[in-house]
C-alpha positions as CSV (number, residue, x, y, z in Angstrom):
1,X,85.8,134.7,42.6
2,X,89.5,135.8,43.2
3,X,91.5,132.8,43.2
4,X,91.7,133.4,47.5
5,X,90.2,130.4,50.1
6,X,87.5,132.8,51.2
7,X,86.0,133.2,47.7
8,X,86.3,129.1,46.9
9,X,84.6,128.2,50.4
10,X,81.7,131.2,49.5
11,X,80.9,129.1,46.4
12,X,81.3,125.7,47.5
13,X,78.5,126.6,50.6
14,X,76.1,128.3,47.7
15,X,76.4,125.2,46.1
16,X,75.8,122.7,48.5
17,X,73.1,125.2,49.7
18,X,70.9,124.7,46.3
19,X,71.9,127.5,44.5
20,X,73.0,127.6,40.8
21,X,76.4,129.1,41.3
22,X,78.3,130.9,38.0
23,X,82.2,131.9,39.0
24,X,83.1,135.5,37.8
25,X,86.8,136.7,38.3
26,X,87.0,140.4,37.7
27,X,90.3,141.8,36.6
28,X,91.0,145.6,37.7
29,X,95.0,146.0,36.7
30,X,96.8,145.2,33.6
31,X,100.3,145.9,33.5
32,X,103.4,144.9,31.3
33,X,106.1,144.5,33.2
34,X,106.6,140.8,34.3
35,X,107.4,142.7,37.7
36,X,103.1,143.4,37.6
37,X,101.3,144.1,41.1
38,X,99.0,141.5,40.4
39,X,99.2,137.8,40.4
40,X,96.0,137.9,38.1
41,X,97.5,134.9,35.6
42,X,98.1,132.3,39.3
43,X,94.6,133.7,40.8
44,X,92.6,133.1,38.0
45,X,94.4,129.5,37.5
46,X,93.3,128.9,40.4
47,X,89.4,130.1,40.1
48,X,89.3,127.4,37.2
49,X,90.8,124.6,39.4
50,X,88.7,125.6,42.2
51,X,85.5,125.7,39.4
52,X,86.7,122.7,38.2
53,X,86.2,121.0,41.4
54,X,83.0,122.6,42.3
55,X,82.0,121.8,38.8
56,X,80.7,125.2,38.0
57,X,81.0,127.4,34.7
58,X,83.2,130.3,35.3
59,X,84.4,133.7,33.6
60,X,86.4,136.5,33.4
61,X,85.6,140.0,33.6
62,X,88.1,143.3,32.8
63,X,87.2,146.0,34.5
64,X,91.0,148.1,34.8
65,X,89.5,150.9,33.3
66,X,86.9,151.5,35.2
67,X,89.3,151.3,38.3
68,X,91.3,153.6,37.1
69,X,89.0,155.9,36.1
70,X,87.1,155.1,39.5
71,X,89.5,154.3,42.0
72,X,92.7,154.8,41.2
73,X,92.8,158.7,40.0
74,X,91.5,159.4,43.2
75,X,94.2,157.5,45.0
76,X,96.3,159.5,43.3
77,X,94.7,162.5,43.6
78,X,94.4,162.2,47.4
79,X,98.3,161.0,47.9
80,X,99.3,164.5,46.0
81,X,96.8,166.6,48.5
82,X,99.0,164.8,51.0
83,X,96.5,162.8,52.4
84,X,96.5,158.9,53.4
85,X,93.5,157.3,51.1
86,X,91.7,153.8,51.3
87,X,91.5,152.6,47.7
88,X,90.0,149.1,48.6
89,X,86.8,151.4,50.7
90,X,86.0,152.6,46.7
91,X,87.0,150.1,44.9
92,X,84.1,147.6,47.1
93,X,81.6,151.2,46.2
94,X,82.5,151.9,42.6
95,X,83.7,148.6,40.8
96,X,82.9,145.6,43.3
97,X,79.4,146.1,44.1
98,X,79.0,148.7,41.0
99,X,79.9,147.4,37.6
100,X,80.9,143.5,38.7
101,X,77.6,143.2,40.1
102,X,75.8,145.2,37.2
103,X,77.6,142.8,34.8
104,X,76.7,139.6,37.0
105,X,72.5,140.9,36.9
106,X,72.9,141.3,33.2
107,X,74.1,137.4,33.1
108,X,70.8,136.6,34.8
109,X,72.2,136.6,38.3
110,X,69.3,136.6,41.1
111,X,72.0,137.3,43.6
112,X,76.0,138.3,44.1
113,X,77.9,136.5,46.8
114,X,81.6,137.4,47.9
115,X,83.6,136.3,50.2
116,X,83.7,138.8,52.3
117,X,83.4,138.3,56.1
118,X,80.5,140.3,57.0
119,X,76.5,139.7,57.2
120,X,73.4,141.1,55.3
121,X,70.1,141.7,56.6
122,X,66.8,142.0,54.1
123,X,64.2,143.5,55.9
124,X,60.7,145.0,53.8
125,X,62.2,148.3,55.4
126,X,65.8,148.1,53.7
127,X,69.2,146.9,53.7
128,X,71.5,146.5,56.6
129,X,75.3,145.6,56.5
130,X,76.0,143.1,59.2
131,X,79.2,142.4,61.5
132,X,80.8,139.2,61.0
133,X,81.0,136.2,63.5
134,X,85.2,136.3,63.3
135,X,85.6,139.6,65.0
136,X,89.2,139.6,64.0
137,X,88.2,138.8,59.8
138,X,85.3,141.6,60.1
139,X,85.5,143.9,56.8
140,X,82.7,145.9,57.3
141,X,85.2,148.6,57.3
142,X,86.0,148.4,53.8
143,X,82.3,148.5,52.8
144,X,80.8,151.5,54.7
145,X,81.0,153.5,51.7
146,X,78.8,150.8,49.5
147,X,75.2,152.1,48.8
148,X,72.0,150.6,50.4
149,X,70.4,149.7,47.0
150,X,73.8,147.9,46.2
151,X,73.5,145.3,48.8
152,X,69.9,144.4,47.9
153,X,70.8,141.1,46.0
154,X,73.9,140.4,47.9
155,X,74.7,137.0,50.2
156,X,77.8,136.6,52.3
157,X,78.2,133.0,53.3
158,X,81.3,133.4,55.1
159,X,79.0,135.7,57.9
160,X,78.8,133.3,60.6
161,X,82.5,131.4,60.0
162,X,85.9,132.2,61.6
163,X,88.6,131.7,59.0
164,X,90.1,128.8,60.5
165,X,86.5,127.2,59.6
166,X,86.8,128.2,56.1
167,X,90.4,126.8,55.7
168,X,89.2,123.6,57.2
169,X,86.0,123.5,54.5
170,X,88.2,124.4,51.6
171,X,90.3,121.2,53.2
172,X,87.9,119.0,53.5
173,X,86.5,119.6,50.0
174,X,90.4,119.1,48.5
175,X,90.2,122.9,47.2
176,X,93.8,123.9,45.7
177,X,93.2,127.0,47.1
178,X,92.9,125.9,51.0
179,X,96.0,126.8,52.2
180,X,96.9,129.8,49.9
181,X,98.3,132.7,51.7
182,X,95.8,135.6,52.3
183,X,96.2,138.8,50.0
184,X,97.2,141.6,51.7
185,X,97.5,145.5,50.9
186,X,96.4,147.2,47.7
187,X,95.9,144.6,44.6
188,X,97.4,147.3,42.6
189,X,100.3,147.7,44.5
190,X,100.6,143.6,45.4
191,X,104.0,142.6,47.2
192,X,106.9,145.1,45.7
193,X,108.1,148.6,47.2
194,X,104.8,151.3,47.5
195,X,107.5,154.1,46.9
196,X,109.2,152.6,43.7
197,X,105.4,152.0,42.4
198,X,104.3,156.1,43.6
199,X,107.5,157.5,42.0
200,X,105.8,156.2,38.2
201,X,103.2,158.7,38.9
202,X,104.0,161.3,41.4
203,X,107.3,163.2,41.5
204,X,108.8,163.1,45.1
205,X,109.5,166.7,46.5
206,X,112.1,166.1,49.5
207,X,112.2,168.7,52.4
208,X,112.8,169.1,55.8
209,X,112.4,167.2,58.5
210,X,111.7,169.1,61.7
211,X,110.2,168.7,65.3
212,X,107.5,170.1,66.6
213,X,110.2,173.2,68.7
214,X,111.5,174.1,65.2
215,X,114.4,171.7,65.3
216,X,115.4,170.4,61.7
217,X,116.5,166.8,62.1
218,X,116.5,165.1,58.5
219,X,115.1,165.3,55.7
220,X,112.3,163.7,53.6
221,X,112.1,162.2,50.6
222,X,108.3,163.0,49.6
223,X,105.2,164.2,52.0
224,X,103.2,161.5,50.2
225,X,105.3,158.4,51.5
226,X,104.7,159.2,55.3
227,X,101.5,158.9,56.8
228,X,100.6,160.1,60.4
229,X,102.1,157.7,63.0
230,X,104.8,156.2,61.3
231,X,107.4,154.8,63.5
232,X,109.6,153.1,60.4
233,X,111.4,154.4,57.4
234,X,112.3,157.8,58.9
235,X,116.0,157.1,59.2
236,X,116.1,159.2,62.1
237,X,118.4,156.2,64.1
238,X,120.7,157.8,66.7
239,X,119.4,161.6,66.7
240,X,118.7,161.4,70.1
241,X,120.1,159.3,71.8
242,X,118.8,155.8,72.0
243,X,115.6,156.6,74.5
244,X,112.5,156.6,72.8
245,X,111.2,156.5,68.9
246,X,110.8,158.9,66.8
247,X,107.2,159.1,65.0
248,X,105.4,161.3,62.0
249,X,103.1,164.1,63.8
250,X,102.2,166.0,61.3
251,X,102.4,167.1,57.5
252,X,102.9,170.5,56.2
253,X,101.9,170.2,52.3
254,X,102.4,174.3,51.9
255,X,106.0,174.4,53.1
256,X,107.3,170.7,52.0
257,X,108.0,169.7,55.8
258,X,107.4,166.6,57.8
259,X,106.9,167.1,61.6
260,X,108.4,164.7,63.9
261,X,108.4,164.1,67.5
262,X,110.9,161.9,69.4
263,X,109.7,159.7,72.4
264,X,106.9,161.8,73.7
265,X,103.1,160.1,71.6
266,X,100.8,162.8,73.0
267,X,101.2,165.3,69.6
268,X,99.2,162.3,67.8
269,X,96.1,162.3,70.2
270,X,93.4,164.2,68.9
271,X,89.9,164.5,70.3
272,X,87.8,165.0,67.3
273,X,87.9,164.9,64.0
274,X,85.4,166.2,60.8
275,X,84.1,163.5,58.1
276,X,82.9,164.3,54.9
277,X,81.4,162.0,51.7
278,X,78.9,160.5,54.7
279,X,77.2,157.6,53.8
280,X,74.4,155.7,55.6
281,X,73.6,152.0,55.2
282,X,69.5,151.1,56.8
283,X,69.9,153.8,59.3
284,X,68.4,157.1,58.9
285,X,70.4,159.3,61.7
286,X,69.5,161.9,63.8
287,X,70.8,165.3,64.3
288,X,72.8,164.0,67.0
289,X,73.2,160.2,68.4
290,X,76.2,158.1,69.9
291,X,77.5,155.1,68.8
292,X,81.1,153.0,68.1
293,X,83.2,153.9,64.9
294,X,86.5,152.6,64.3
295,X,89.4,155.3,62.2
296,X,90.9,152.3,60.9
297,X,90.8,148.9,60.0
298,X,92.8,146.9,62.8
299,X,91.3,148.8,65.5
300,X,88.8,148.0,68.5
301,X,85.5,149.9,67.7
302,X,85.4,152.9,69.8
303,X,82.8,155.3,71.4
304,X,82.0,158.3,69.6
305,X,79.5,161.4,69.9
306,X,78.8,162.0,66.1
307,X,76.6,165.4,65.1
308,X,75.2,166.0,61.5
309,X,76.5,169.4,60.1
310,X,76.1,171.0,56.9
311,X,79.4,169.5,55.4
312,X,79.2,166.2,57.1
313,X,79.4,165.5,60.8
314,X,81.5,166.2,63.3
315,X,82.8,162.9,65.5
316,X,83.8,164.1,69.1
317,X,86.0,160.6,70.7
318,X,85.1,159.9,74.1
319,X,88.7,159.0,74.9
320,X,91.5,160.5,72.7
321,X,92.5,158.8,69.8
322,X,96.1,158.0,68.5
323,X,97.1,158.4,64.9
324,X,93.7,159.1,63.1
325,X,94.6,160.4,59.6
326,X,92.7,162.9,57.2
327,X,91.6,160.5,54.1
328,X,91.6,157.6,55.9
329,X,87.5,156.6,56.9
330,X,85.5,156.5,60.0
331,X,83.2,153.8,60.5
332,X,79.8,154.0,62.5
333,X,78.8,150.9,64.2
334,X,76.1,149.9,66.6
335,X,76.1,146.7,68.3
336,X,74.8,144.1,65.1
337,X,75.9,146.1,62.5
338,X,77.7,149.2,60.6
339,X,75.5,151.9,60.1
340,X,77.8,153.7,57.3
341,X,80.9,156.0,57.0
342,X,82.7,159.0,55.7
343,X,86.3,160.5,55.1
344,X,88.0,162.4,57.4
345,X,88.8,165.6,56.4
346,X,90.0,167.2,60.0
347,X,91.3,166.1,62.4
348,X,91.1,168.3,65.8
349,X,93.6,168.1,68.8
């Protein structure tokens, strides 16, 4: 449980379902300043009032060094390489559906439940992940690197709800934490600046800023603070003339320069791209098949060509994408389910 509506509604169904429901809120940050990323101290009041109500037993579990260790030394890793990583894709692989539910089995646990909004299948043949009912609440994304064997015990209650269904259960049941404002972003990171927080543990390197014709317009403050795409923060206001936006096209991590491109979108279309760390949820694929995949999370699913090669697979887009970004994750779908994921490692124009 994380103190969130989603969370309080998945354990209030379990109960009223039959289950024997124990509330576990896992802690993944500590931090000293009273500035902290997290609002651990208000969530986890608010898992006991929600227990409370449910009248269930509940407990807390810290697993920050693990995330470190597991998570967030690879964000860090990745952000220096000058890449755009997903933290909350490993953190669901390597702490949520790793340790938590190792520690909830070793409590005598027959089954985890989250509140994520996605669907599980059991089937004598193996595991499958499951889209969600609320198309626009789906977070499949964020679990295509989990493991088969990890969603074995797992439920999802919130599978066939829209969120507006699960605010108006945690309503009708008087939960404190029915109209509490969905978390958004890294937990880590929580609601202040991303750069202030990167600064602690990167050093910025400014440099150039220059368009794609060799024309140096600004300057940067730090490689790792842009990510492909970006419209905002370029203070760029004016170069040009009013006409048109100016957007991140590409990063050169060698020379310290960040390629710009004013008006014209077509530099960010690519037509391919390479994936790496592949991981396959019940589906067993074949040298060559077509499905959906999304390249990030609030995107439509779109149709891809994917073939298996030594490294990984290569994903050839039927229609160009915009924006697709080396660390970031494709996503493999078919039409019930996600069939797994992997980084991207290149992306080809």
């Amino acid at each position: 449980m994380s103190g969130g509506v989603d969370s309080s509604v998945a354990a209030l169904l379990l109960k009223k379902q039959g289950y024997n429901v124990i509330g576990l809120y896992m802690l993944n940050w500590e931090e000293e300043s009273p500035q902290g990323a997290c609002t651990a101290d208000s969530d986890f009041a608010d898992v006991q009032r929600v227990c409370g109500a449910l009248e269930i037993p509940f407990y807390s579990v810290n697993f920050s060094k693990q995330y470190y260790e597991r998570v967030f030394e690879y964000f860090l890793a990745e952000y220096k390489a000058g890449r755009t990583p997903n933290p909350d894709v490993l953190c669901n692989r390597e702490i949520k559906f790793g340790p938590f539910r190792e520690y909830a089995l070793s409590m005598g646990a027959d089954f985890v439940a989250t509140g994520h909004y996605c669907g599980v299948e059991h089937t004598q043949s193996g595991h499958r992940l499951l889209k969600a009912k609320d198309t626009g609440k789906d977070q499949t994304y964020f679990l295509n690197q989990v493991r088969e064997e990890q969603i074995a015990n797992v439920l999802f209650p919130l599978a066939d709800l829209d969120k507006s269904e699960v605010r108006a259960i945690a309503e009708k049941y008087n939960l404190t934490t029915a109209k509490k404002k969905d978390s958004t972003g890294i937990c880590f990171i929580g609601e202040r600046n991303f750069r202030k927080f990167l600064q602690n543990y990167l050093p910025a390197q400014p440099g150039k800023i220059i368009t794609l014709d060799g024309e140096t317009v600004g300057e940067h403050i730090g490689l790792m603070y842009y990510t492909i795409g970006q419209r905002r923060g370029l203070d760029l206001g004016g170069k040009r003339g009013e006409d048109g936006r100016w957007f991140v096209v590409k990063k050169d991590l060698q020379n310290n320069v960040l390629y710009v491109s004013h008006g014209d979108e077509s530099p960010l279309f690519s037509r391919a791209c390479c994936v790496s760390n592949l991981n396959w949820i019940g589906y067993i694929p074949p040298q060559s098949f077509e499905c959906t995949a999304k390249f990030r999370y609030r995107q439509g699913e779109q149709k891809v060509k994917v073939t298996l090669t030594p490294d990984g697979a290569l994903v050839e887009f039927n229609e160009k994408q915009r924006a697709v970004t080396e660390g970031q994750y494709a996503v493999f779908y078919d039409e019930t389910a996600c069939l797994g994921g992997g980084v991207i490692d290149k992306v080809i124009y």
